[in-house]
C-alpha positions in Angstrom: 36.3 -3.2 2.5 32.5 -2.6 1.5 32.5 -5.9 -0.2 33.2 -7.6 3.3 30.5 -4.5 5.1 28.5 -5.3 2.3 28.3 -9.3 3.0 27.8 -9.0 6.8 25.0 -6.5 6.2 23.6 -9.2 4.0 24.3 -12.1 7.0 23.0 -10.0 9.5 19.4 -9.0 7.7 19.0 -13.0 6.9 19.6 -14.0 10.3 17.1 -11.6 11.4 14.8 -12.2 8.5 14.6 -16.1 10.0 14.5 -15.0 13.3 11.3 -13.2 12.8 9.9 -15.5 10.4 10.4 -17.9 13.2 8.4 -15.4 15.8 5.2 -14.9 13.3 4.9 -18.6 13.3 4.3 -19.3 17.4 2.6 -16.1 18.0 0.9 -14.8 14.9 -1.7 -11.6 14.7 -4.8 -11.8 14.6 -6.2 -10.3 11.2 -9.1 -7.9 11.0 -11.5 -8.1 8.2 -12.2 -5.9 5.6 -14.6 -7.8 3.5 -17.6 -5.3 2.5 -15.3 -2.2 3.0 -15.2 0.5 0.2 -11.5 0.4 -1.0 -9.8 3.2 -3.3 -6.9 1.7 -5.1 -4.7 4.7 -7.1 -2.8 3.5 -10.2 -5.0 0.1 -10.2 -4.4 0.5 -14.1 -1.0 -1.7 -14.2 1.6 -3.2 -12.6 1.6 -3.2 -8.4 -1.3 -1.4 -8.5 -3.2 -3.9 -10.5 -1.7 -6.6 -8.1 -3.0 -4.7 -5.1 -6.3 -4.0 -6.7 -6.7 -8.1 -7.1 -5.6 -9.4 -3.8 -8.3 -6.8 -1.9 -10.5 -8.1 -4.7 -10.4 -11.8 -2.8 -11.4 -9.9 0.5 -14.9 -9.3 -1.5 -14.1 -5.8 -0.8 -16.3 -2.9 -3.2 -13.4 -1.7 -5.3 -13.2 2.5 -6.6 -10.0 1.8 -8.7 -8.4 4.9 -10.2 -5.7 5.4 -13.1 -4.6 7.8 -15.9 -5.1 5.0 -18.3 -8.9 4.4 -18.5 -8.2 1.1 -20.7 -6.1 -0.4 -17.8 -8.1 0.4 -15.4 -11.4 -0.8 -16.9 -9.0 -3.9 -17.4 -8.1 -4.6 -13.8 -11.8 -3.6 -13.1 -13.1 -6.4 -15.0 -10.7 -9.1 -13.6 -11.5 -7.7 -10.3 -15.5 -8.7 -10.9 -14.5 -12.0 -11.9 -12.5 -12.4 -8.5 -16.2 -11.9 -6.9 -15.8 -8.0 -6.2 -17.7 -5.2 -7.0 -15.5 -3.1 -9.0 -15.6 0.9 -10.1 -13.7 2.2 -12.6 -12.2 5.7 -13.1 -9.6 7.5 -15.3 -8.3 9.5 -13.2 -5.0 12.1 -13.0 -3.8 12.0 -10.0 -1.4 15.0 -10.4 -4.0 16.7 -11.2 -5.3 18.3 -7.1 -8.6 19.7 -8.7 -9.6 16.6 -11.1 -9.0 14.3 -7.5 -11.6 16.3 -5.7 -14.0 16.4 -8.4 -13.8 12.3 -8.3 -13.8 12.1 -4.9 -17.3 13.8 -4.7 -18.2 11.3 -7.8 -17.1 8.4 -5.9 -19.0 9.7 -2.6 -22.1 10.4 -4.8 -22.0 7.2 -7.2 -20.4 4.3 -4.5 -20.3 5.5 -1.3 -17.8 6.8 1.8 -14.2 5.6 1.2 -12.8 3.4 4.1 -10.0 2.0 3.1 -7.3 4.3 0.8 -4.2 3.0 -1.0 -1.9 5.6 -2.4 -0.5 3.5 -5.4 0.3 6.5 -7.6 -0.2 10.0 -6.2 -1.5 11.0 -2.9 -5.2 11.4 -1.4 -4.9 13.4 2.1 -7.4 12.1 5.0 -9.1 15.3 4.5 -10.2 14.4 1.0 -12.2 11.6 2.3 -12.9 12.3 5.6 -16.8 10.5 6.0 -19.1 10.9 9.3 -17.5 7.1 10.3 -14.3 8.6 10.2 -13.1 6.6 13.1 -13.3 3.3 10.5 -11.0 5.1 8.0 -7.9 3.9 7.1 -5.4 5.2 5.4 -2.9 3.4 3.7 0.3 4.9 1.9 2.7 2.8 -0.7 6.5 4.4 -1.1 9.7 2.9 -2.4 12.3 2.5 -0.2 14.3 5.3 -1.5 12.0 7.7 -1.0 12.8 9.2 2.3 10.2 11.9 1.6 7.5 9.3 2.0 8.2 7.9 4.9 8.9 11.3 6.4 5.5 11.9 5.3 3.3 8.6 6.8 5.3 9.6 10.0 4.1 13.0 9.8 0.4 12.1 8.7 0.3 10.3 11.6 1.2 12.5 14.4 -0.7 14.6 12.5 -4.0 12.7 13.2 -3.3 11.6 16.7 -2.8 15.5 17.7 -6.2 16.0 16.0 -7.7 13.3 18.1 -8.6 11.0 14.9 -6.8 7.6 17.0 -9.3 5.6 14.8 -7.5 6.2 11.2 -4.8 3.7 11.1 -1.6 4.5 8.4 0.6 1.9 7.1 3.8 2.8 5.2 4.5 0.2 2.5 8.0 0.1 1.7 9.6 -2.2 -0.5 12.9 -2.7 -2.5 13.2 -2.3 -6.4 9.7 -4.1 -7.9 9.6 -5.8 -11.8 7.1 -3.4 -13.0 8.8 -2.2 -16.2 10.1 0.6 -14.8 13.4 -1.0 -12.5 15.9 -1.4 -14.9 19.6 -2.7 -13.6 19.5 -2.1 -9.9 22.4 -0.5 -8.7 21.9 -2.5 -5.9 22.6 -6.3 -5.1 21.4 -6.2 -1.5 17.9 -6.9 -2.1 16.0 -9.2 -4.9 13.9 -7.5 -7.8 10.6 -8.2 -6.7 6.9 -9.3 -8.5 4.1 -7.3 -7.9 2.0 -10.1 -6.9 4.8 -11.0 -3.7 4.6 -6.7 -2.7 0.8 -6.5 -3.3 0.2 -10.2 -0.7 2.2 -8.6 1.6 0.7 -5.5 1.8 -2.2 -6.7 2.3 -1.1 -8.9 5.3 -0.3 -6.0 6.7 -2.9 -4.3 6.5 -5.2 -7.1 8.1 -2.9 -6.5 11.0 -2.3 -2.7 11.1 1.0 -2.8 10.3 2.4 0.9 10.4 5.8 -0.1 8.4 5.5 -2.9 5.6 9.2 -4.1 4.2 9.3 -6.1 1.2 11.2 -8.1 1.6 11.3 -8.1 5.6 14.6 -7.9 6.5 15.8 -4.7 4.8 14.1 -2.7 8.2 17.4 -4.0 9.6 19.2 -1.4 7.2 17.2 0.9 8.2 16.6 3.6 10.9 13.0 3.6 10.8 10.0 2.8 13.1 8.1 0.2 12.7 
């Protein structure tokens, strides 16, 4: 019996993965641009991270990359350059709340106000980076899509800010399914592909350009779940 649940749960997200594929093509959204924006990128040292780090690097964004492993990071830094950014690099523990405010005053004194934040690898609250153009802010979480915490989180952060009257910091919830970053090993799970950083990190960034609240990788698993968009 969950075999056959199991295989028209899997019908029912690919027709509806089509169906909206189909949509985006006649009536597309218009994408904002970021180029020149100040971007921190969390765990830019490796894996998705890196892959996110690269893709805003094409946007000719001004990159503050942070990691734990200063060699990775000055890594990703370097190949971030090449891609025709300006890249910043920083070892940096984010588990660690008194070491992330001491670099956010280094980045604000060193590369400027933050306007774009990607929360790879721990989490950097709006309050950290809060700049006088707070209203071009935005905020930008990355969770798996088992952790329910997360999402409960963005969704919270959110209301949060529109009670507090800051309409002009937008949040989008990246949620994708188990990602080929070294650390998935035999998903228990054969409902959704392993993905590649690269694929998570492109669309990300689409959404993004479109202020996406909710980002699915791949698309149709929102159908499995009870989530807003």
């Amino acid at each position: 019996m969950n075999l056959v649940l199991d295989l028209l749960l899997l019908l029912a997200t690919i027709i509806y993965s089509y169906l909206e594929s189909l949509v985006k093509i006649f009536i597309p959204k218009r994408k904002k641009s970021v180029a020149g924006e100040i971007v921190l990128i969390t765990g830019a040292g490796h894996g998705t991270g890196r892959m996110i780090a690269y893709e805003f690097a094409k946007q000719k964004n001004k990159l503050v990359l942070w990691d734990i492993n200063k060699h990775g990071v000055e890594e990703t830094a370097a190949k971030c350059r090449k891609l025709g950014a300006t890249a910043y690099a920083f070892a940096v523990d984010c588990s660690n709340q008194e070491e992330i405010y001491k670099s956010v005053n280094q980045v604000k004194k060193e590369v400027g106000n933050v306007t774009i934040v990607v929360n790879n690898a721990g989490v950097i609250y709006p309050a950290d980076l809060l700049s006088t153009k707070d209203e071009e802010i935005t905020k930008t979480f990355k969770v798996n899509i088992l952790g329910h915490f997360w999402v409960g989180f963005h969704r919270a952060l959110t209301l949060e800010l529109e009670a507090l009257g800051k309409t002009g910091i937008k949040t989008s919830c990246l949620c994708p399914a188990f990602v080929n970053t070294g650390f998935t090993k035999n998903p228990s799970t054969r409902l959704w592909p392993l993905l590649e950083p690269e694929e998570v990190a492109r669309t990300l960034i689409n959404g993004i350009l479109i202020n996406k609240k909710m980002i699915f990788v791949p698309s149709y698993i929102s159908t499995s779940l009870i989530l807003e968009k």
